[in-house]
C-alpha positions in Angstrom: 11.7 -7.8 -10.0 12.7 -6.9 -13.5 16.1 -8.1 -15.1 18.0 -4.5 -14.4 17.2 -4.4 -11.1 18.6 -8.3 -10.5 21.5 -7.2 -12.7 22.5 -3.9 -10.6 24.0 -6.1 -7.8 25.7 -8.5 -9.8 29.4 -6.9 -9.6 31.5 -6.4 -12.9 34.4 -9.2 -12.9 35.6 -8.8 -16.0 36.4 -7.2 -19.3 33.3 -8.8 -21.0 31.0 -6.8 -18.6 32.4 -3.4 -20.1 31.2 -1.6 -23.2 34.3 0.3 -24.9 34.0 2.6 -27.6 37.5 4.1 -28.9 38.5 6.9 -31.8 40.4 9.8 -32.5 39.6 13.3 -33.1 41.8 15.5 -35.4 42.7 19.3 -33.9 45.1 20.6 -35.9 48.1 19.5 -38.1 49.2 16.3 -36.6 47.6 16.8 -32.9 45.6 14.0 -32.2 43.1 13.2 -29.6 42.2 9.5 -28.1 38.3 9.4 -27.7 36.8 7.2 -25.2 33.4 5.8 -23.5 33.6 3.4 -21.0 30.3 2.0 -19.7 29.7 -0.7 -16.9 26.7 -3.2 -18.8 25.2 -4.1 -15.3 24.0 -1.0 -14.5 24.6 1.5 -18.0 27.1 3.1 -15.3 29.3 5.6 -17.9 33.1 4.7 -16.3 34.4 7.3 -19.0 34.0 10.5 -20.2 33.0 12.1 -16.6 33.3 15.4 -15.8 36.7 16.3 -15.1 37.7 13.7 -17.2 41.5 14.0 -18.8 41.9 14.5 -22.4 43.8 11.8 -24.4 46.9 13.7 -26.1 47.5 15.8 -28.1 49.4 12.8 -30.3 51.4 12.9 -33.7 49.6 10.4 -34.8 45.8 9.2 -35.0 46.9 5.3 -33.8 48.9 6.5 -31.4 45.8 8.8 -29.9 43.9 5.1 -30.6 46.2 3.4 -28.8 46.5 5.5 -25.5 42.7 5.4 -25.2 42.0 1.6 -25.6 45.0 1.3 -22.8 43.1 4.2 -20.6 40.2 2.5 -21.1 42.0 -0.9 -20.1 43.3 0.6 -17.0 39.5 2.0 -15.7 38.5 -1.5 -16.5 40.5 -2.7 -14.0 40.7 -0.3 -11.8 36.6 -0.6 -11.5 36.7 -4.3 -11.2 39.1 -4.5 -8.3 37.0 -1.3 -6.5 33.7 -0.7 -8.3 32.2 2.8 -8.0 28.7 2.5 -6.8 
């Protein structure tokens, strides 16, 4: 059995088992959008974007587009931990 395939069962049980990437994208004069990928490390499962997926903002300001994403981010984190999508 290779290492994915034992890894794949193995549930996420914490923040350490999560990749999170976060930015900001610029659309206009002081509209600012919160950029986020979320991916489960056991399985490459991508958490965030997924189709449907919410945009972050518009914001007035690029940290605060930064800031709503990490917590977004933080939220699916824990939302997938306490019930895991297959």
């Amino acid at each position: 059995m290779n290492k994915s395939a034992k890894n794949q069962g193995a549930p996420a049980k914490s923040r350490e088992d999560y990749e999170v990437s976060v930015l900001s994208r610029t659309m206009g004069y002081e509209r600012y959008f919160g950029v986020l990928r979320v991916v489960r490390r056991r399985d490459r499962r991508v958490i965030f974007p997924f189709d449907g997926a919410p945009e972050l903002g518009p914001f007035q300001s690029k940290d605060e587009a930064i800031n709503a994403a990490r917590e977004y981010g933080e939220k699916l984190i824990a939302d997938d931990i306490s019930t895991p999508e297959p």
